[in-house]
PDB file as gemmi writes it, atoms N, CA and C in Angstrom:
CRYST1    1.000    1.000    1.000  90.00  90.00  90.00 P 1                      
ATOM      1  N   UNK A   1     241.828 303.290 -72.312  1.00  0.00           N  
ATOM      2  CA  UNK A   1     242.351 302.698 -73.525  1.00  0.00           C  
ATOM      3  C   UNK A   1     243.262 301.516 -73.210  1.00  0.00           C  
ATOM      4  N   UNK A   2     243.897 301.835 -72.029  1.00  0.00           N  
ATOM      5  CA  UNK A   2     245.081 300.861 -71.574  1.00  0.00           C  
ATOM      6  C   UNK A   2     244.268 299.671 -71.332  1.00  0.00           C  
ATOM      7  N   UNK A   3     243.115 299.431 -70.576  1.00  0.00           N  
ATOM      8  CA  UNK A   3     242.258 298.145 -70.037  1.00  0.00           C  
ATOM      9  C   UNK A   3     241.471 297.352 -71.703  1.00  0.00           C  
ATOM     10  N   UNK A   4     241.129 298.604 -72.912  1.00  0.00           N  
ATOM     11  CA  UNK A   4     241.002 297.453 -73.288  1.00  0.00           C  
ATOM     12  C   UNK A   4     241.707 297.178 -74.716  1.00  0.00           C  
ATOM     13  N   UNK A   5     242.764 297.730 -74.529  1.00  0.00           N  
ATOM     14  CA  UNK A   5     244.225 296.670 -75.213  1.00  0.00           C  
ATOM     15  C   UNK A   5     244.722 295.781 -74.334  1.00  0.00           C  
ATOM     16  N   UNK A   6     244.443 295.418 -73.103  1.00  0.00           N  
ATOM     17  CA  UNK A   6     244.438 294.207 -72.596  1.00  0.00           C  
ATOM     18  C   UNK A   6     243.368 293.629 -72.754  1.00  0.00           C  
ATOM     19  N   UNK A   7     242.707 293.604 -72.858  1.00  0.00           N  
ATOM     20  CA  UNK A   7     241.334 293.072 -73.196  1.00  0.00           C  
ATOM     21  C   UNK A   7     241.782 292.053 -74.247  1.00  0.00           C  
ATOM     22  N   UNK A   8     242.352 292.962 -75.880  1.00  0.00           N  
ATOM     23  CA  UNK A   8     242.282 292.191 -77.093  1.00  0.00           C  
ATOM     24  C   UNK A   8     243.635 291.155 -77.253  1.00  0.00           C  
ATOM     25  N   UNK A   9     244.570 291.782 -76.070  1.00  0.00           N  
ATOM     26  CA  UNK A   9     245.569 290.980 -76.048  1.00  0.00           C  
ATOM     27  C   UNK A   9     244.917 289.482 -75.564  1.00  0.00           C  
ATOM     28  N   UNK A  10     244.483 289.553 -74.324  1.00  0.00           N  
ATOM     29  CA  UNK A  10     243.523 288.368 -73.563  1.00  0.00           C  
ATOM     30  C   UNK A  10     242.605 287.786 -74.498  1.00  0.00           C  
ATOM     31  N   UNK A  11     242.138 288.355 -75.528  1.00  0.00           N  
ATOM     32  CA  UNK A  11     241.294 287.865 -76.433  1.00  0.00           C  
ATOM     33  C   UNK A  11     242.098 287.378 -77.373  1.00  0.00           C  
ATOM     34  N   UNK A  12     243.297 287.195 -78.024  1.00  0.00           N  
ATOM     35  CA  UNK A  12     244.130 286.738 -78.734  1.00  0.00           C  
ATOM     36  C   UNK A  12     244.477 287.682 -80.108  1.00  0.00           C  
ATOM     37  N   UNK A  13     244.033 288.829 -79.903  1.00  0.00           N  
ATOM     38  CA  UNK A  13     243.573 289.738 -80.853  1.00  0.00           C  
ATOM     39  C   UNK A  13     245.572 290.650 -81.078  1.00  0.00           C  
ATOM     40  N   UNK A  14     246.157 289.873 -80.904  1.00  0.00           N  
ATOM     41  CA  UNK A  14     247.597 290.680 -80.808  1.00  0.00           C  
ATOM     42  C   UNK A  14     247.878 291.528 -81.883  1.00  0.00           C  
ATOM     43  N   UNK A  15     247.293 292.008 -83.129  1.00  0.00           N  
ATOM     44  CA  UNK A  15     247.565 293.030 -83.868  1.00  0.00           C  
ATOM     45  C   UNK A  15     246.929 294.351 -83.347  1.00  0.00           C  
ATOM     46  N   UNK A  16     245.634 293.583 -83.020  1.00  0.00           N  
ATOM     47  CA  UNK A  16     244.785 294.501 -82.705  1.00  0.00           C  
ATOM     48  C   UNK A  16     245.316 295.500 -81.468  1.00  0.00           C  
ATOM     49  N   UNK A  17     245.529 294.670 -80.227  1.00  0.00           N  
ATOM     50  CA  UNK A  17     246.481 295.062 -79.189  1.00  0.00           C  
ATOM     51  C   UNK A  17     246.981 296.150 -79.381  1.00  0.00           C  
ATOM     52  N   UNK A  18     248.616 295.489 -80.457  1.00  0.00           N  
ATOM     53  CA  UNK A  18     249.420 296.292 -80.154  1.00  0.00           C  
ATOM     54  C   UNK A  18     249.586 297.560 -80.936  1.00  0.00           C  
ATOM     55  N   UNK A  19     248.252 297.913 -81.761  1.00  0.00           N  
ATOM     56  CA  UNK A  19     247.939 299.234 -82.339  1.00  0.00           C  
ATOM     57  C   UNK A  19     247.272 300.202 -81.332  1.00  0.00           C  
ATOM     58  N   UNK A  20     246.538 299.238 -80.554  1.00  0.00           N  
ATOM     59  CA  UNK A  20     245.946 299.764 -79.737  1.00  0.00           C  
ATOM     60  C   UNK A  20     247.134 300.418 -78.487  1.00  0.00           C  
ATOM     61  N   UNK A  21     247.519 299.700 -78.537  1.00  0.00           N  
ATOM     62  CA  UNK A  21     249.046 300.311 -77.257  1.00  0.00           C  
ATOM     63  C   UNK A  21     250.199 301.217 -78.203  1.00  0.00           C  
ATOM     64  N   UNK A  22     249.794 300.744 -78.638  1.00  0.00           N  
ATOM     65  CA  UNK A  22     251.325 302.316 -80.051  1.00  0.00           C  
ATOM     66  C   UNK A  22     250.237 303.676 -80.314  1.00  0.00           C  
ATOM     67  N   UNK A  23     248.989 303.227 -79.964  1.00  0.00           N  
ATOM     68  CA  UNK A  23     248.298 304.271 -80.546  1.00  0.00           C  
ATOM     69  C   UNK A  23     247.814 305.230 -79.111  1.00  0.00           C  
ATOM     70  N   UNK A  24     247.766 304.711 -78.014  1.00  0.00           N  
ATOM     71  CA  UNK A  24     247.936 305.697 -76.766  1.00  0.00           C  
ATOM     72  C   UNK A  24     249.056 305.675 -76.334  1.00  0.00           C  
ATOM     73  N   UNK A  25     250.429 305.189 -76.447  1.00  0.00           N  
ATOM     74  CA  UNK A  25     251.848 305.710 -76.442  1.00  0.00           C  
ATOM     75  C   UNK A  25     251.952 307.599 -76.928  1.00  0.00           C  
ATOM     76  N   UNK A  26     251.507 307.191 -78.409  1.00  0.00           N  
ATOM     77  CA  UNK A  26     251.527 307.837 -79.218  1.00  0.00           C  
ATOM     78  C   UNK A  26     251.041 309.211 -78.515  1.00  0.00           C  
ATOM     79  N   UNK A  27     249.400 308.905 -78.323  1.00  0.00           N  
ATOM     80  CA  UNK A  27     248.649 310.046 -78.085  1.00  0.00           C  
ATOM     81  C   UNK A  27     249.182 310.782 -76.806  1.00  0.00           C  
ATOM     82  N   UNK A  28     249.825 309.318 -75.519  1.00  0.00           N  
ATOM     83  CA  UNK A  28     250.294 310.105 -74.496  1.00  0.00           C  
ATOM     84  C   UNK A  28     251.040 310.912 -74.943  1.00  0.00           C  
ATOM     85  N   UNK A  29     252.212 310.942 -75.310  1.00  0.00           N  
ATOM     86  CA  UNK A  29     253.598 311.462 -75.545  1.00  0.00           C  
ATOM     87  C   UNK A  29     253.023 312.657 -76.326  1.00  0.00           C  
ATOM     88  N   UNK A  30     251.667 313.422 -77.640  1.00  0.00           N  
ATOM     89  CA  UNK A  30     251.393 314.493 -77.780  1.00  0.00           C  
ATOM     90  C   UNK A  30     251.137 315.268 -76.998  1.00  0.00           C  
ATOM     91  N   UNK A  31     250.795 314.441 -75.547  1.00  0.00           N  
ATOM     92  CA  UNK A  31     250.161 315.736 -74.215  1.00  0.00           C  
ATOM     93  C   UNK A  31     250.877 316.409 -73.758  1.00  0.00           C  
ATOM     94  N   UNK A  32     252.780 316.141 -74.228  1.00  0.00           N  
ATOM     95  CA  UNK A  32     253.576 316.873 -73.072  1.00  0.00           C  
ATOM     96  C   UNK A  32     253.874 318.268 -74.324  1.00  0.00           C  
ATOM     97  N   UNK A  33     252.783 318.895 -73.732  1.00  0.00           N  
ATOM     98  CA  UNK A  33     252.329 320.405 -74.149  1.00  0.00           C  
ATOM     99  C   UNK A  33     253.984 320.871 -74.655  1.00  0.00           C  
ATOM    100  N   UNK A  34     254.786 321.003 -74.093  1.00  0.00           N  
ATOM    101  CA  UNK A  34     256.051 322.127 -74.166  1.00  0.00           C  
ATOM    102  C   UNK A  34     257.007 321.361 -75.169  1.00  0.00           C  
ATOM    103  N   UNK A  35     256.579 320.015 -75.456  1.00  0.00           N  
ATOM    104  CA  UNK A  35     257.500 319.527 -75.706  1.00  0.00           C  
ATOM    105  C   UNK A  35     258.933 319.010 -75.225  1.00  0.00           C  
ATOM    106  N   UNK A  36     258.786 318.872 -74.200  1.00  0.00           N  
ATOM    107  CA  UNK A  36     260.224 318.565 -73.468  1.00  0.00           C  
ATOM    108  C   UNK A  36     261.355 317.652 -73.702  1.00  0.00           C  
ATOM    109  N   UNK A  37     260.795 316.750 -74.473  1.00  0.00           N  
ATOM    110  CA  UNK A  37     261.843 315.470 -75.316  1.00  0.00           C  
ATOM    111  C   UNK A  37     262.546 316.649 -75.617  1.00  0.00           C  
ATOM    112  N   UNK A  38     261.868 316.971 -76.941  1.00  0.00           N  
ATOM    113  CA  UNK A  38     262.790 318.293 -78.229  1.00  0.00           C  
ATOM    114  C   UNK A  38     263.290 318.985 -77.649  1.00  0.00           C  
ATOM    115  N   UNK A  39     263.250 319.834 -76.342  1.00  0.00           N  
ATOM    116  CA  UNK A  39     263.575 320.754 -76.332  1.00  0.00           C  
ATOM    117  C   UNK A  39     265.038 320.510 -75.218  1.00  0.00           C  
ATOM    118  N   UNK A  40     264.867 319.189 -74.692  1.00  0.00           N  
ATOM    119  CA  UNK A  40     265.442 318.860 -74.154  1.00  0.00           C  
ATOM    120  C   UNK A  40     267.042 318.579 -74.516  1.00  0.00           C  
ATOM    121  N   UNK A  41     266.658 317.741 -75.980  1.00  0.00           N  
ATOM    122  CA  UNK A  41     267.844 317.323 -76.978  1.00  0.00           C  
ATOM    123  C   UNK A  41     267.971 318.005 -78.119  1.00  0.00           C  
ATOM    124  N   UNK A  42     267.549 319.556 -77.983  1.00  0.00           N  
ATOM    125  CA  UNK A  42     267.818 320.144 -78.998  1.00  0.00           C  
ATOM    126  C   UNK A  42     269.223 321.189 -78.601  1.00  0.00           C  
ATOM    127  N   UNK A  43     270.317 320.783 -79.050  1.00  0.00           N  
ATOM    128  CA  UNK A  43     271.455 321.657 -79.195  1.00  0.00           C  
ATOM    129  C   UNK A  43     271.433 323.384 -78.963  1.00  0.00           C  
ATOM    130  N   UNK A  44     270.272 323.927 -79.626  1.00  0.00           N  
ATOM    131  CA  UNK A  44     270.390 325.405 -79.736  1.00  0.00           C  
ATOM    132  C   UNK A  44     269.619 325.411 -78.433  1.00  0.00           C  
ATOM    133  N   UNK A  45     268.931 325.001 -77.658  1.00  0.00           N  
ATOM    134  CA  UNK A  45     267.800 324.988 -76.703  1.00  0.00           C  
ATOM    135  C   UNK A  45     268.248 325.951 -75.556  1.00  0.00           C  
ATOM    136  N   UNK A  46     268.170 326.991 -75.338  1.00  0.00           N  
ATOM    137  CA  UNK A  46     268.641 327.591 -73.910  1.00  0.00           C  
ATOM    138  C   UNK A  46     269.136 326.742 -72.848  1.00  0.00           C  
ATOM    139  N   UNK A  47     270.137 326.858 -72.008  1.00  0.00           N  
ATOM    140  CA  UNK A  47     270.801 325.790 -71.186  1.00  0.00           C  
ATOM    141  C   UNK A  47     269.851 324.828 -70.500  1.00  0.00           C  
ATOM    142  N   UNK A  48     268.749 325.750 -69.655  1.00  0.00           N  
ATOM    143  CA  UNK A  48     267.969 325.799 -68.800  1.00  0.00           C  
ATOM    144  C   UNK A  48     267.253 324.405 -69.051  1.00  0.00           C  
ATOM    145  N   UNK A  49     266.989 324.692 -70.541  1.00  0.00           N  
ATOM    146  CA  UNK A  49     266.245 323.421 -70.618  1.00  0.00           C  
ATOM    147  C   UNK A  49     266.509 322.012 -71.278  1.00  0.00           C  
ATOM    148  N   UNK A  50     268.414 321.853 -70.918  1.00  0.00           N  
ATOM    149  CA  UNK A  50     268.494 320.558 -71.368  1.00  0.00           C  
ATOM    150  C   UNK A  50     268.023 319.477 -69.571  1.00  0.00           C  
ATOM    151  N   UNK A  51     267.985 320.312 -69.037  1.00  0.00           N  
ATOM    152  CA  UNK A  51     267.608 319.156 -67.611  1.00  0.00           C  
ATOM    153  C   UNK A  51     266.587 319.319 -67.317  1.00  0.00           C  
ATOM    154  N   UNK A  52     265.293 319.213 -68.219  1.00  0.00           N  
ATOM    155  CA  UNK A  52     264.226 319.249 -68.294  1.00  0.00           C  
ATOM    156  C   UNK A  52     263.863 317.292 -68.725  1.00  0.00           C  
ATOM    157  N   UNK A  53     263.328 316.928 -67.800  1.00  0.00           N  
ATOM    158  CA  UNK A  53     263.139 315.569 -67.898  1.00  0.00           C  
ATOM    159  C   UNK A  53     261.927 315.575 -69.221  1.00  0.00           C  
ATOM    160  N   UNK A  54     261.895 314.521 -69.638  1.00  0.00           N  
ATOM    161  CA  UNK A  54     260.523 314.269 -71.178  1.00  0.00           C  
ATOM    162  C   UNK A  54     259.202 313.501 -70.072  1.00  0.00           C  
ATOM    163  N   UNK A  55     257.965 314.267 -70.112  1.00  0.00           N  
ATOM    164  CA  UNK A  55     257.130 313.655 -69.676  1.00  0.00           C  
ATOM    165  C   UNK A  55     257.003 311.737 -69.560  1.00  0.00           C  
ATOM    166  N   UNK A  56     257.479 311.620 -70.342  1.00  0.00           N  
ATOM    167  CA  UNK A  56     257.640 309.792 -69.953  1.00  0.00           C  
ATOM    168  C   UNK A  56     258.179 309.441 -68.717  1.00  0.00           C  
ATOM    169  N   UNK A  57     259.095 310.378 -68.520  1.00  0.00           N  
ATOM    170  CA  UNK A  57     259.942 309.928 -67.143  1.00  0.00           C  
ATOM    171  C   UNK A  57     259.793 311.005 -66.136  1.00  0.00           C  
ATOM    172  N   UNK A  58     258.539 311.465 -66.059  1.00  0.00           N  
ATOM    173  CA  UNK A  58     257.990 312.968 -65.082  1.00  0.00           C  
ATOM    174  C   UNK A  58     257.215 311.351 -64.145  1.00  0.00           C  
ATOM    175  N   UNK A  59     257.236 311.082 -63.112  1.00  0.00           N  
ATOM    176  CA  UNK A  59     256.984 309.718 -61.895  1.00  0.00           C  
ATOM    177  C   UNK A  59     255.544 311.227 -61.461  1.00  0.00           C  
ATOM    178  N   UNK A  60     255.981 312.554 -61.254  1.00  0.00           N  
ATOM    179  CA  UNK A  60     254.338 313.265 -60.792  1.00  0.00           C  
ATOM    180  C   UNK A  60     253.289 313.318 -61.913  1.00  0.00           C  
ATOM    181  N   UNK A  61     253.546 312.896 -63.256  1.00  0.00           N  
ATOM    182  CA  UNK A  61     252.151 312.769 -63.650  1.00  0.00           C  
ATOM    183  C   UNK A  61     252.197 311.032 -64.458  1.00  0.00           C  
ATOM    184  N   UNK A  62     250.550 311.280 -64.744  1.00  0.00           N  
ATOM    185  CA  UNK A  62     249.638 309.947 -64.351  1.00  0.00           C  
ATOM    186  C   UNK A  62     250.010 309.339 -65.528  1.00  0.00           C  
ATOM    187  N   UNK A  63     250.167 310.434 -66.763  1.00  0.00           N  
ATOM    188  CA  UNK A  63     250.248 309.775 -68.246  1.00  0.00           C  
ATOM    189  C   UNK A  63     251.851 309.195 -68.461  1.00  0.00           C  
ATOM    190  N   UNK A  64     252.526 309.200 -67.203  1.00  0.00           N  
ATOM    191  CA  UNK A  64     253.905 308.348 -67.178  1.00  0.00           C  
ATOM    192  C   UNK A  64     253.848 306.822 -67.268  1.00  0.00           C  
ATOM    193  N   UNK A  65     253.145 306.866 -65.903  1.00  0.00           N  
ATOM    194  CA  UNK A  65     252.720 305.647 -65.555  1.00  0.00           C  
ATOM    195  C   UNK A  65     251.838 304.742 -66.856  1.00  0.00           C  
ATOM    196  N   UNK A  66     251.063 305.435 -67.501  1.00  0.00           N  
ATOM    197  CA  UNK A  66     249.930 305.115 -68.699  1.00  0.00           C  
ATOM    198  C   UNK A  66     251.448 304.071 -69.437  1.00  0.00           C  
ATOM    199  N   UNK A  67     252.224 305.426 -70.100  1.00  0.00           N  
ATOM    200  CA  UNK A  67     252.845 304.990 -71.034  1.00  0.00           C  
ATOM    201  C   UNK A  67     254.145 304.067 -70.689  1.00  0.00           C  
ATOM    202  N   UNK A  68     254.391 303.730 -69.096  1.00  0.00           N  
ATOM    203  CA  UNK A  68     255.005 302.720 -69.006  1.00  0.00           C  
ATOM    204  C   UNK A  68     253.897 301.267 -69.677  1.00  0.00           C  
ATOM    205  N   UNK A  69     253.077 301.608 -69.189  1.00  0.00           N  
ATOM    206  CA  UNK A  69     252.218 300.303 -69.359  1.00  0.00           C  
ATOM    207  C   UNK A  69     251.888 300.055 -70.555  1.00  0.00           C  
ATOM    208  N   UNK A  70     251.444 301.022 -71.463  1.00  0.00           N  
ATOM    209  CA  UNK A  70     251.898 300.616 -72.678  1.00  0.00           C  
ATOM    210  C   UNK A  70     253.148 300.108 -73.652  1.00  0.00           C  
ATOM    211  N   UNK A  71     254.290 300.508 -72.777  1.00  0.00           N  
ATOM    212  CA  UNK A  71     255.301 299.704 -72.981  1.00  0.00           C  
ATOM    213  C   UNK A  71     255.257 298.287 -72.793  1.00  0.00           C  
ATOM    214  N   UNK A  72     254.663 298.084 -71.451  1.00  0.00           N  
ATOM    215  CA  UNK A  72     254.725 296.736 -71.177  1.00  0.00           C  
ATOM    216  C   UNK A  72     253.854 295.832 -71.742  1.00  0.00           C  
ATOM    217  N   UNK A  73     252.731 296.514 -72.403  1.00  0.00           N  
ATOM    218  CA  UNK A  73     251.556 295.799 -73.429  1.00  0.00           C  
ATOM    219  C   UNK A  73     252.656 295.759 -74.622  1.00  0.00           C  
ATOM    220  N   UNK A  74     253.081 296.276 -75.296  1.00  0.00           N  
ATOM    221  CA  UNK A  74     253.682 296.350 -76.546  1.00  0.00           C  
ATOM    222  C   UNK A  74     254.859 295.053 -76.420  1.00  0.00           C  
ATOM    223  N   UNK A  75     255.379 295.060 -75.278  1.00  0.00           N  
ATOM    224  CA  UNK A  75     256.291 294.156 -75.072  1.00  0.00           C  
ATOM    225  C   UNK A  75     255.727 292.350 -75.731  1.00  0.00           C  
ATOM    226  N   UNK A  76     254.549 292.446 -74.429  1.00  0.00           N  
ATOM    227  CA  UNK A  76     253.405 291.595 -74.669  1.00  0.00           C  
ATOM    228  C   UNK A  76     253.203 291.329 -75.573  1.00  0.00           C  
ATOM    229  N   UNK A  77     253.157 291.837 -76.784  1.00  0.00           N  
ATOM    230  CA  UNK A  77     252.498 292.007 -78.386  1.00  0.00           C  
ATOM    231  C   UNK A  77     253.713 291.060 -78.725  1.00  0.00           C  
ATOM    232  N   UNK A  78     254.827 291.323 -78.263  1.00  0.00           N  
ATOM    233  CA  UNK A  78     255.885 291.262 -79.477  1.00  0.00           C  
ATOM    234  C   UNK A  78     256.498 289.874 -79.009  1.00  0.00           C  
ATOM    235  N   UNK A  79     255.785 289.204 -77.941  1.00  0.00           N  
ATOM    236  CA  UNK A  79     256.071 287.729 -77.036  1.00  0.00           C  
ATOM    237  C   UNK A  79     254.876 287.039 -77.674  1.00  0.00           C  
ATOM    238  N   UNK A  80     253.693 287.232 -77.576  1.00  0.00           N  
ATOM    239  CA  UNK A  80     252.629 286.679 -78.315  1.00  0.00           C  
ATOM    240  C   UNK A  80     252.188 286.748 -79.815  1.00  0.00           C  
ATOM    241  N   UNK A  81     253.171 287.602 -80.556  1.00  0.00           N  
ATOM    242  CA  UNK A  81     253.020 287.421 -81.959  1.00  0.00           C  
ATOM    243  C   UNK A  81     253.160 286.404 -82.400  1.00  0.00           C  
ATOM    244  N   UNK A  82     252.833 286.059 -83.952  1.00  0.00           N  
ATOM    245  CA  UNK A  82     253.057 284.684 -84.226  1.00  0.00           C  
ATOM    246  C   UNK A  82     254.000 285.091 -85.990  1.00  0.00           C  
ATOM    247  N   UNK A  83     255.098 284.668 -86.050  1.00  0.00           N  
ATOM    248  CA  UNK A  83     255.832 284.215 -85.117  1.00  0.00           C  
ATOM    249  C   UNK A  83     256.301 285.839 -83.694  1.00  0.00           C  
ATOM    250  N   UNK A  84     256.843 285.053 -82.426  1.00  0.00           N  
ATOM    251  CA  UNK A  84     257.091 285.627 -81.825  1.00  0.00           C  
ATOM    252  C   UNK A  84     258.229 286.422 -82.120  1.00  0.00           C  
ATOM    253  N   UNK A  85     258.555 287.773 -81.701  1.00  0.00           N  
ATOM    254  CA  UNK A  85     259.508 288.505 -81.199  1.00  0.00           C  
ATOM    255  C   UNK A  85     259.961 289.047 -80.171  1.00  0.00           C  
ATOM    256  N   UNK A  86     261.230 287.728 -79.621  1.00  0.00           N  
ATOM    257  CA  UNK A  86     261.857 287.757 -78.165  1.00  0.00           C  
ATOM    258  C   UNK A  86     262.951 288.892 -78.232  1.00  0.00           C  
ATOM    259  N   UNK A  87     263.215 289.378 -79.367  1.00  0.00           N  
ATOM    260  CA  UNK A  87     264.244 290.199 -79.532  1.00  0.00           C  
ATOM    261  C   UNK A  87     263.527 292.101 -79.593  1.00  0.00           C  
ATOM    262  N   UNK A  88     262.787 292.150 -79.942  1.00  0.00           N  
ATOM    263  CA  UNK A  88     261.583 293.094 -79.961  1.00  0.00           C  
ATOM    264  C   UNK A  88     261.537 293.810 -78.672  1.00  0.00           C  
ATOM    265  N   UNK A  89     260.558 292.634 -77.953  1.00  0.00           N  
ATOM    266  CA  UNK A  89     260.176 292.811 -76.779  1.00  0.00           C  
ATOM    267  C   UNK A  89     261.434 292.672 -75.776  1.00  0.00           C  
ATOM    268  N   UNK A  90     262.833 292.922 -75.897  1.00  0.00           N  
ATOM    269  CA  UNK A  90     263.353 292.469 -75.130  1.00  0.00           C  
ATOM    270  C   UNK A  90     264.377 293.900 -75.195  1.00  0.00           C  
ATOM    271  N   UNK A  91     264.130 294.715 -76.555  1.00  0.00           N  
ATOM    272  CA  UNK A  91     264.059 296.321 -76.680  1.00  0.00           C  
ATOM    273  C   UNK A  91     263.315 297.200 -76.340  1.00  0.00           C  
ATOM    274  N   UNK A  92     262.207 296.521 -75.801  1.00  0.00           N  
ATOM    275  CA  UNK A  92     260.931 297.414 -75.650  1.00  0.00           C  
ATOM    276  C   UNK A  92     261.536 297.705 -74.113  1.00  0.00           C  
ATOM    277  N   UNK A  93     261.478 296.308 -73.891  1.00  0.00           N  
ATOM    278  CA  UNK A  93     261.805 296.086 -72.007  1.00  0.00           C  
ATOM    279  C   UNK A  93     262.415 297.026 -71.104  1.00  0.00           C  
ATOM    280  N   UNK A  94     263.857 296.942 -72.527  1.00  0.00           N  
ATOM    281  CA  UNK A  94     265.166 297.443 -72.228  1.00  0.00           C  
ATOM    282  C   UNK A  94     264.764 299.293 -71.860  1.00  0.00           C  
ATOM    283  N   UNK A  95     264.081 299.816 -72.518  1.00  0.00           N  
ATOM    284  CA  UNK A  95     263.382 300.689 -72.177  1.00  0.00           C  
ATOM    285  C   UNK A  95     262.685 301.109 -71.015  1.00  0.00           C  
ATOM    286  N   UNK A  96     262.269 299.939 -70.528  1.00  0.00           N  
ATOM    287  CA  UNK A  96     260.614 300.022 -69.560  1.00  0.00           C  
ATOM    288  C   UNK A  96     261.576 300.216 -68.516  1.00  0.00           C  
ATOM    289  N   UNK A  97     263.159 299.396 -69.106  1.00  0.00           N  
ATOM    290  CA  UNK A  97     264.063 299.401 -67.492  1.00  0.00           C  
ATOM    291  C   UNK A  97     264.625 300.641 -67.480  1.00  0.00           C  
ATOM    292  N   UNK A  98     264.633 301.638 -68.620  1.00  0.00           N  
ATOM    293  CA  UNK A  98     265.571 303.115 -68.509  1.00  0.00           C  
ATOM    294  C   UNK A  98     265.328 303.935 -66.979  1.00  0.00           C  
ATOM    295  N   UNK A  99     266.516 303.817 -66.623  1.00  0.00           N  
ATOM    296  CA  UNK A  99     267.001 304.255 -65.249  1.00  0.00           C  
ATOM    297  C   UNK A  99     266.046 305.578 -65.197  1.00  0.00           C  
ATOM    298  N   UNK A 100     266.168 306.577 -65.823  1.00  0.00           N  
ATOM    299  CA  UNK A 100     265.425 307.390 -66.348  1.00  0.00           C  
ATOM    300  C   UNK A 100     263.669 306.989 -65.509  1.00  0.00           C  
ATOM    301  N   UNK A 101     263.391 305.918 -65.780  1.00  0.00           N  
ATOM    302  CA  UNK A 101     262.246 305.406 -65.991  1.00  0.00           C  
ATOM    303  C   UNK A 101     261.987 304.943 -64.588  1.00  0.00           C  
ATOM    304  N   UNK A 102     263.001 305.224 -63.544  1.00  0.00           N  
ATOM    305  CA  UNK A 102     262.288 304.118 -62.101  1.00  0.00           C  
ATOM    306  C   UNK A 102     261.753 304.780 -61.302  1.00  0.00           C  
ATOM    307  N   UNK A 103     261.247 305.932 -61.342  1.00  0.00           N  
ATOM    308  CA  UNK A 103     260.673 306.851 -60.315  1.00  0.00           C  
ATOM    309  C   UNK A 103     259.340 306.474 -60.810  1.00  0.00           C  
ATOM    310  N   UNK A 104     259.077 306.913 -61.903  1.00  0.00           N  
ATOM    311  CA  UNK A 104     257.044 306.250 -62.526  1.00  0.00           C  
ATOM    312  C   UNK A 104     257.391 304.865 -62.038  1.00  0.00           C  
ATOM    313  N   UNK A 105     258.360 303.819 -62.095  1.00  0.00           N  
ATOM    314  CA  UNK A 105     257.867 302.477 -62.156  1.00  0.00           C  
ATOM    315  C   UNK A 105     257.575 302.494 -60.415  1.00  0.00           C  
ATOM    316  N   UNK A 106     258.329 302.761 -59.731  1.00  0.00           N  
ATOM    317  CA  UNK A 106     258.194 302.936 -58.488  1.00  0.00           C  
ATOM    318  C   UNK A 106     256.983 302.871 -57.732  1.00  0.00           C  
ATOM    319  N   UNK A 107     256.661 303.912 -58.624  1.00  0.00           N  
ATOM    320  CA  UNK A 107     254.813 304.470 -58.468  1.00  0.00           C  
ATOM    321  C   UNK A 107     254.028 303.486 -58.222  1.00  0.00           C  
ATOM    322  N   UNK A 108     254.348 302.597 -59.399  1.00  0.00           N  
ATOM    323  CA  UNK A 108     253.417 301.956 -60.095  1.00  0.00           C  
ATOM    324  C   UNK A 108     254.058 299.874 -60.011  1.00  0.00           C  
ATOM    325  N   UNK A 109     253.581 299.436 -58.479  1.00  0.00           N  
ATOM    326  CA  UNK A 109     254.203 298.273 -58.449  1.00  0.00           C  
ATOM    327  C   UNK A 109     253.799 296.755 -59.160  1.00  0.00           C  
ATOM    328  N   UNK A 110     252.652 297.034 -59.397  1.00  0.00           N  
ATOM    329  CA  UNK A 110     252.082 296.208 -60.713  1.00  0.00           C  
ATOM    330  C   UNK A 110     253.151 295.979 -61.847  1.00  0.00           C  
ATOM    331  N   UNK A 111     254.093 297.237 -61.997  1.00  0.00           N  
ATOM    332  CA  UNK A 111     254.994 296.955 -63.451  1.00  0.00           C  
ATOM    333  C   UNK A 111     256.660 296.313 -63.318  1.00  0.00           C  
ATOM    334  N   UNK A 112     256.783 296.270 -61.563  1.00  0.00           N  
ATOM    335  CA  UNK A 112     258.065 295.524 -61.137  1.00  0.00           C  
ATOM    336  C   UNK A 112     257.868 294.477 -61.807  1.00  0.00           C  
TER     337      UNK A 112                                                      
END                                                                             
């Protein structure tokens, strides 16, 4: 999915794109089965599992790496819109840089 929302980005297709990249964000982030965001930042949550990292920032699986890159397509979207959004993409970024986030980027040196 990731290759061809670059595709429509390269094709000038930037709406198209960046539905296409919000829409496997999306789907990644349903795979983390247990829920670990929620359960992570949920107050009542047994101790155990507030240091439970959220699959986005798990660097051992693959759909990390995915959804960095869809970050960095979305970013893309929001530099090539018309009009552009440097302020957008410059939240998206701010993200892609979450400290949280440098073990997948690590992985993955295409996204330095």
């Amino acid at each position: 999915a990731r290759v061809q929302a670059f595709q429509l980005l390269d094709s000038g297709n930037v709406p198209g794109a960046a539905e296409a990249f919000q829409g496997e964000y999306t789907r990644l982030r349903t795979m983390d089965e247990n829920d670990r965001a929620k359960a992570a930042a949920d107050p009542a949550a047994p101790r155990k599992s507030r240091g439970v990292e959220p699959l986005e920032y798990d660097s051992d699986r693959p759909e990390s790496i995915e959804m960095a890159w869809c970050l960095y397509g979305l970013a893309r979207c929001a530099l090539e819109n018309s009009p552009s959004e440097p302020e957008a993409a410059d939240q998206i970024l701010g993200a892609l840089r979450d400290k949280r986030r440098k073990n997948v980027i690590d992985k993955e040196p295409n996204l330095k």
